[in-house]
C-alpha positions as a Markdown table, in Angstrom:
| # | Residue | x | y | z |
|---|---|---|---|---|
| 1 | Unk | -32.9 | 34.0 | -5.7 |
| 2 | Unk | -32.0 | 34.3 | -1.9 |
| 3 | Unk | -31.4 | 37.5 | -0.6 |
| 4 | Unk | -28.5 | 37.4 | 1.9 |
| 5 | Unk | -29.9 | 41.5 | 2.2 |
| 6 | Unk | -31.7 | 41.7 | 5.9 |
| 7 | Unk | -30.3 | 38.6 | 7.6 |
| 8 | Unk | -27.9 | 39.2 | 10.5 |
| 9 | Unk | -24.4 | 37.6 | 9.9 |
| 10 | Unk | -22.4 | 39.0 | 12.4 |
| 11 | Unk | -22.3 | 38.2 | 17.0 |
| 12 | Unk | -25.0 | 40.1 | 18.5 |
| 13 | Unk | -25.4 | 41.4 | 21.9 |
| 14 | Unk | -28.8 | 43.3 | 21.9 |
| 15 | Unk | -30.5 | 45.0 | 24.5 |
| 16 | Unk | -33.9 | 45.7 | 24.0 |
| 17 | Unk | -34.8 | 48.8 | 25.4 |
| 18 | Unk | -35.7 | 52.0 | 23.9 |
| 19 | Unk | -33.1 | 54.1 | 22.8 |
| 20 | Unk | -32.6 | 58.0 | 23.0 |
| 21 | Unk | -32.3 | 59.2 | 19.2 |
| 22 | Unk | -32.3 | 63.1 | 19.6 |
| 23 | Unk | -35.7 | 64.9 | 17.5 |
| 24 | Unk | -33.3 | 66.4 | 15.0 |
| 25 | Unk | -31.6 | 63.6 | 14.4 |
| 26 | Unk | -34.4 | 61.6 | 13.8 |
| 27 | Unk | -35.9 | 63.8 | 11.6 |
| 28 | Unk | -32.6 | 64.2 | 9.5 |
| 29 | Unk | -32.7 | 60.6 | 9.3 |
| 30 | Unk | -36.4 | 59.9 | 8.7 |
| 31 | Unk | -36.2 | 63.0 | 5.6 |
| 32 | Unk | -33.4 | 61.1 | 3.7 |
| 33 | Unk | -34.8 | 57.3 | 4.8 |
| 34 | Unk | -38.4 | 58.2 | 3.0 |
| 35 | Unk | -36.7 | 60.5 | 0.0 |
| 36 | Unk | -34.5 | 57.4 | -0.7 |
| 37 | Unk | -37.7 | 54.9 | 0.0 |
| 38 | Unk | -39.8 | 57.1 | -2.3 |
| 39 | Unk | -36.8 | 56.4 | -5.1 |
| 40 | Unk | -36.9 | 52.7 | -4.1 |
| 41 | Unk | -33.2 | 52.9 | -3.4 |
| 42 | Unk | -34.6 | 51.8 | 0.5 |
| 43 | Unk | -37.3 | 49.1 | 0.7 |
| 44 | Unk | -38.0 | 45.5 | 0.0 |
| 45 | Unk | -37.8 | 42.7 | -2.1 |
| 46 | Unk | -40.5 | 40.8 | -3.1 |
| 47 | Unk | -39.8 | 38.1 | -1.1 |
| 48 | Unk | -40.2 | 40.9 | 1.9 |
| 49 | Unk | -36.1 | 40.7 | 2.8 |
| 50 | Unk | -35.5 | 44.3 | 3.1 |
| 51 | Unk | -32.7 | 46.3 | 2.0 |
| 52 | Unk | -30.9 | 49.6 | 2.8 |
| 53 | Unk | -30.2 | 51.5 | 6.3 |
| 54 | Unk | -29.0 | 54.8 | 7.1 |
| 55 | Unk | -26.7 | 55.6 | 10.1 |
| 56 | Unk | -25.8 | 59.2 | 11.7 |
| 57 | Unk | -22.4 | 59.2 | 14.8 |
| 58 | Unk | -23.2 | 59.5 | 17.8 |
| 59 | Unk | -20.2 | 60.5 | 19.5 |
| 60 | Unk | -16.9 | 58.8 | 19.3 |
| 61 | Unk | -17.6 | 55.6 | 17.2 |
| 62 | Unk | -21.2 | 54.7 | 18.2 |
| 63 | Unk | -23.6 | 55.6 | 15.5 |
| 64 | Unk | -27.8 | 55.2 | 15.0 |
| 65 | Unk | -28.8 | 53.4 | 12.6 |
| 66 | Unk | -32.0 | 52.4 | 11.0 |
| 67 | Unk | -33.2 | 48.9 | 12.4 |
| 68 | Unk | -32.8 | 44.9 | 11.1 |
| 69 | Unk | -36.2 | 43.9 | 9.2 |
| 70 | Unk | -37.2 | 47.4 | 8.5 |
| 71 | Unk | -37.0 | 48.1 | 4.8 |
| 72 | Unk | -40.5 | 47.2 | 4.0 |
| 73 | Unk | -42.0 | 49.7 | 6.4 |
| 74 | Unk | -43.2 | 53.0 | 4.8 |
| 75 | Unk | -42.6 | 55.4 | 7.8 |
| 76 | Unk | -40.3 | 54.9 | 10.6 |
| 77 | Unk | -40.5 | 55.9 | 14.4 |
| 78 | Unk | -38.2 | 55.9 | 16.9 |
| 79 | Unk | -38.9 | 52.0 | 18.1 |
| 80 | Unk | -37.3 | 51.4 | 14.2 |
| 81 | Unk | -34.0 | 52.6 | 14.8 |
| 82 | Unk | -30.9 | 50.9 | 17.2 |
| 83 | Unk | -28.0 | 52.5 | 18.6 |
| 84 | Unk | -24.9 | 50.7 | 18.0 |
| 85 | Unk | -22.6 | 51.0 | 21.2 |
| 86 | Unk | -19.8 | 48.7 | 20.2 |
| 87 | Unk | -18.4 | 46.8 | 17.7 |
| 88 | Unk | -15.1 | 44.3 | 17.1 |
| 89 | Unk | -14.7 | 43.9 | 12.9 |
| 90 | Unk | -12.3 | 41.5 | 13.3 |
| 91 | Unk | -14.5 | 39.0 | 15.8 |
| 92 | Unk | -17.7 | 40.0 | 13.6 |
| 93 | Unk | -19.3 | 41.3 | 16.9 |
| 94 | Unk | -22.0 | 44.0 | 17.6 |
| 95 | Unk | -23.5 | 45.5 | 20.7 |
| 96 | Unk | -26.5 | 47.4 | 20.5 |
| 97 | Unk | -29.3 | 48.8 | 22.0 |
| 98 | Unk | -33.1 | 49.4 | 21.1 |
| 99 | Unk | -36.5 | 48.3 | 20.3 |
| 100 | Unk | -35.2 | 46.9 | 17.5 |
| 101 | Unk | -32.0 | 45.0 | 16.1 |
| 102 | Unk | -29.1 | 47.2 | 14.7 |
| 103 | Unk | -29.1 | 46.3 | 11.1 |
| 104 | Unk | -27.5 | 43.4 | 9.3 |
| 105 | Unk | -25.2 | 46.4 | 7.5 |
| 106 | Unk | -24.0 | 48.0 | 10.6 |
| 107 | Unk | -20.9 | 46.5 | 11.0 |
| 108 | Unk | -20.3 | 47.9 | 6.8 |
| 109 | Unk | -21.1 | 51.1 | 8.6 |
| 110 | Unk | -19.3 | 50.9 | 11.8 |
| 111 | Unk | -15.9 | 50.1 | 9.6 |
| 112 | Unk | -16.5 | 53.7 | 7.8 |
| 113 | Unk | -16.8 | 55.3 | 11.3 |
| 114 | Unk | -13.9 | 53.8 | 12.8 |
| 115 | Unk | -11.5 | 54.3 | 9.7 |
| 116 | Unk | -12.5 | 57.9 | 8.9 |
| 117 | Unk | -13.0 | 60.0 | 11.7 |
| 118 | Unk | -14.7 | 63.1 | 9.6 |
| 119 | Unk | -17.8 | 60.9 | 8.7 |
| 120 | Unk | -20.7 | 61.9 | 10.5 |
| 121 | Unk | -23.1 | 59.7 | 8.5 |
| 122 | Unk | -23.5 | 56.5 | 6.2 |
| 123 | Unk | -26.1 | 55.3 | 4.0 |
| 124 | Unk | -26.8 | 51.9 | 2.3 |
| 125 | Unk | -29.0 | 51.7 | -0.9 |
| 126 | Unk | -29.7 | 49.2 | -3.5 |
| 127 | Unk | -29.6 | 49.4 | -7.5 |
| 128 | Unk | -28.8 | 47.3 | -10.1 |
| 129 | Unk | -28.1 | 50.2 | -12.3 |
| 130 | Unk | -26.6 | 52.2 | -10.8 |
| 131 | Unk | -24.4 | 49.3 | -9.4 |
| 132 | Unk | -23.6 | 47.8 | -12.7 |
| 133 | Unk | -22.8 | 51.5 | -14.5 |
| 134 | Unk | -20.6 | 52.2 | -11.7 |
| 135 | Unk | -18.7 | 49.1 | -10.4 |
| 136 | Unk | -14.9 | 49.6 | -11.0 |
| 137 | Unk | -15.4 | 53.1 | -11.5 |
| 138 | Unk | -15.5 | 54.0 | -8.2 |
| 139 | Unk | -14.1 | 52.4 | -5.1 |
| 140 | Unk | -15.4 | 49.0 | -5.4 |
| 141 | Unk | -14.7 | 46.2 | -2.9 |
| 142 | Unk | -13.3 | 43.2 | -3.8 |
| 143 | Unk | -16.0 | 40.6 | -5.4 |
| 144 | Unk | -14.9 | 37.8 | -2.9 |
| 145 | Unk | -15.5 | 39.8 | 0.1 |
| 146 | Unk | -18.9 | 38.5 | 1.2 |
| 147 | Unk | -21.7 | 40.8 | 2.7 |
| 148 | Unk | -21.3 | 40.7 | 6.7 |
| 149 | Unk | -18.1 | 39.3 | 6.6 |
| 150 | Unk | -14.8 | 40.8 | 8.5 |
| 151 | Unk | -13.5 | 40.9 | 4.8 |
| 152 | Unk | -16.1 | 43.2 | 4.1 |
| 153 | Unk | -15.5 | 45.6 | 6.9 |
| 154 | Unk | -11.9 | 45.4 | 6.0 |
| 155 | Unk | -12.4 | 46.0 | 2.1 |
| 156 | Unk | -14.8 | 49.1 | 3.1 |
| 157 | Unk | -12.0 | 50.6 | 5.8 |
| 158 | Unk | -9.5 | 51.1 | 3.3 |
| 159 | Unk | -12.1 | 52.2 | 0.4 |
| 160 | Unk | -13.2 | 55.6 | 3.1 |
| 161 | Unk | -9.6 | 56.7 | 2.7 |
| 162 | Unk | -10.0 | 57.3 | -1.0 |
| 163 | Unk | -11.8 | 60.5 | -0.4 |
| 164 | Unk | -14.6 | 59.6 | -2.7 |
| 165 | Unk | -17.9 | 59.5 | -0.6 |
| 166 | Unk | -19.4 | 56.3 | -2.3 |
| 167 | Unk | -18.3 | 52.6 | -2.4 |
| 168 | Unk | -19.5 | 49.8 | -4.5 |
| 169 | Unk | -19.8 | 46.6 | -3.4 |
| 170 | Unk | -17.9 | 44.1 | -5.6 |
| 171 | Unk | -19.3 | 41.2 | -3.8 |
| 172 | Unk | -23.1 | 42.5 | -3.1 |
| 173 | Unk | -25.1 | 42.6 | -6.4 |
| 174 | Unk | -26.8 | 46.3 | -6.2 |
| 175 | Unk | -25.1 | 47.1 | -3.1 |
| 176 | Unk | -23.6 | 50.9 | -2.8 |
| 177 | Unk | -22.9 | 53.0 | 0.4 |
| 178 | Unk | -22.3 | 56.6 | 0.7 |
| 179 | Unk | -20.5 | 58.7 | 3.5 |
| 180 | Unk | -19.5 | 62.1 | 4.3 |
| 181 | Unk | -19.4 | 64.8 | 6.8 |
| 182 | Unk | -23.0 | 64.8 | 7.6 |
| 183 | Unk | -26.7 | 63.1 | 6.2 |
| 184 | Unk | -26.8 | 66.0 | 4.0 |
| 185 | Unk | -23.5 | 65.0 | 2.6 |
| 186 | Unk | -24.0 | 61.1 | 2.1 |
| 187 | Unk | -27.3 | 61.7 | 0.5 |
| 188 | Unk | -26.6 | 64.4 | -1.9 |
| 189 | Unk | -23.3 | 62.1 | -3.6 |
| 190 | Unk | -25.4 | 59.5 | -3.8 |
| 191 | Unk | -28.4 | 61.8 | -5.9 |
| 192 | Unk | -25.4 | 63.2 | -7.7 |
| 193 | Unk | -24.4 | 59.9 | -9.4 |
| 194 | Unk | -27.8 | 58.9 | -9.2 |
| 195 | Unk | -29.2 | 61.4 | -11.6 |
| 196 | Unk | -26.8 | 60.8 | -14.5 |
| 197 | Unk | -27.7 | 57.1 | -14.8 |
């Protein structure tokens, strides 16, 4: 099986330069990134594709977030993460900056940022469990809406209004984000659904 997982869909316009992620934000991010790796909910396939990202505002709608082709590394630095400046859903278009490509999810992400102003922070894991217990139960996308598509972005923009905190996604086999006022927030809904599986 092909993984679609780790393989950039959408316009890019990177600059590679290095980036400047604030200490306590990169140590929120690195906390939850290697609690959710440890779990397996973050990490690779074994064809090395990898999965998951997290992603934490910056200010207005440009967010960090957790690099392209990083899910098989164990512990991140600051080269492993990409701040995404800008972003057009409709056009399928990122600009970013950093040592490292902004991840194939980000445009998932930057649709949750743009639609819900009171999200801080977003996080991407994978689980055939918990996707199959839980698809149709909560928010789920539509199963046509492919993974990096505009129809994603749009499915996921009008999901962050239900109030919920967690999306599944219809169309991406094990795919599930989380959201919420801050890291803290996204990662304990996601351990809350997680521990009744």
């Amino acid at each position: 099986m092909k993984h679609e997982e780790g393989y950039i869909k959408f316009n890019i316009e990177w600059e590679k330069q290095s980036i400047d992620l604030p200490d306590q934000l990169f140590l929120s991010m690195n906390l939850w990134r290697q609690k959710l790796y440890v779990m397996e909910l973050i990490g690779a396939f074994a064809d090395g594709v990898g999965f998951g990202n997290i992603s934490i505002r910056n200010h207005n709608n440009q967010f960090f977030i957790t690099g392209s082709a990083t899910g098989n590394i164990q512990k991140l630095f600051q080269k492993h993460y990409a701040l995404v400046k800008n972003f057009d859903l409709e056009n399928n278009y990122i600009h970013c900056t950093g040592l490292t490509k902004a991840s194939s999810e980000s445009l998932s992400h930057a649709a949750i940022y743009q639609s819900n102003q009171e999200v801080n922070a977003v996080i991407h894991i994978h689980s055939q469990k918990f996707w199959k217990k839980y698809i149709h139960h909560l928010p789920t996308t539509n199963e046509n809406a492919a993974f990096g598509t505009p129809e994603i972005a749009r499915e996921i923009s009008t999901l962050t209004t239900k109030e919920k905190g967690i999306i599944i996604m219809g169309g991406h086999p094990e795919g599930i984000i989380s959201y919420g006022k801050s890291l803290d927030d996204a990662g304990n809904i996601l351990l809350k659904y997680y521990q009744i599986l």
